[in-house]
N, C-alpha and C positions, 0 to 999 in steps of 0.2 A: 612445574606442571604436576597435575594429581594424578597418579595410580590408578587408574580405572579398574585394576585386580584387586583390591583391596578388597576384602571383605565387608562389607553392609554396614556392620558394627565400627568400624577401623575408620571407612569414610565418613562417615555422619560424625564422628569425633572432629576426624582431620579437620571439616567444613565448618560444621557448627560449633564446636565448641570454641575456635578463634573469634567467630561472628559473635557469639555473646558476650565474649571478652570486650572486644571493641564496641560492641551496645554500652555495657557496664559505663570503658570507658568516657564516650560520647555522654552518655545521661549526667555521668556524674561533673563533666566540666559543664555542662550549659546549665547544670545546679547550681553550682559555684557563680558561674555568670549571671545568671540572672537573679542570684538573692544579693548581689554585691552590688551589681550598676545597676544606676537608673536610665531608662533604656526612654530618650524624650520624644521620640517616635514611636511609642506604644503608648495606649493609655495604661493605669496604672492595673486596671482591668485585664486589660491584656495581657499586660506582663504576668499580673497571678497566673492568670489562666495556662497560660503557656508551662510557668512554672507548675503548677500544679499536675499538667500533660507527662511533665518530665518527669515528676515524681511516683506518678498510676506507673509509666514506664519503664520506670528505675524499677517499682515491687515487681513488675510481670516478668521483666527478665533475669530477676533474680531467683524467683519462684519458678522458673524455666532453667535455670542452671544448675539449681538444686536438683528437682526431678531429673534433667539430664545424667547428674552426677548419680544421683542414688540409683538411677537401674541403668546406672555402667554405659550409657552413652546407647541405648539400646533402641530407642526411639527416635524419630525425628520432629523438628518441627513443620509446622503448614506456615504455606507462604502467606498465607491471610492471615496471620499472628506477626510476620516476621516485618509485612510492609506497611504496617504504619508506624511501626518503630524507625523505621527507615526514612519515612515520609518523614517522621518528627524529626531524627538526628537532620535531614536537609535544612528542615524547617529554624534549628538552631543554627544552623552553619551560617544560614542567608542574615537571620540578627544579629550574629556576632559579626559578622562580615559587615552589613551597614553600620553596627555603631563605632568598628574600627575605621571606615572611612569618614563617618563626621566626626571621629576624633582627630584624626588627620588633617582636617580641612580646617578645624578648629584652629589647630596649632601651627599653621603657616603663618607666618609674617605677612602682612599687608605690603605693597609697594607702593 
């Protein structure tokens, strides 16, 4: 549980700077995923496009942890920056998720 004594500067570390870490994370696997498989539920279209959502996403949070870093955690970010990064990491979760179940279904044996 968080410290609610903490000082301003001390929380906004504690909070946000693990939440960007895991942005980092997240952007960077469904990069990996989506420049590797072909995803035959999407058009080819789509997949760019996604991919390319993930890449605007990967610079902004990077260019956000910078800043962070460089004036010492002394700012916060706004939720209206934070949630469509969020919306996108779901948004990957749910395609990696469908294409692990029709690879699953895939590879059952028939009876």
């Amino acid at each position: 549980m968080l410290n609610s004594n903490l000082p301003e500067p001390e929380l906004l570390k504690t909070l946000l700077e693990p939440l960007l870490e895991d942005f980092t994370y997240w952007f960077e696997g469904s990069r990996n995923f989506l420049e590797t498989e072909q995803l035959h539920f999407l058009t080819q279209q789509q997949q760019a496009d996604l991919l390319a959502r993930v890449k605007q996403a990967q610079t902004e949070v990077r260019t956000t942890q910078m800043l962070f870093q460089a004036i010492g955690g002394q700012v916060g970010v706004e939720t209206s920056t934070l949630m469509p990064w969020h919306i996108l990491v779901t948004e990957c979760w749910q395609v990696a998720m469908r294409f692990r179940m029709e690879q699953s279904t895939e590879q059952k044996p028939e009876m």
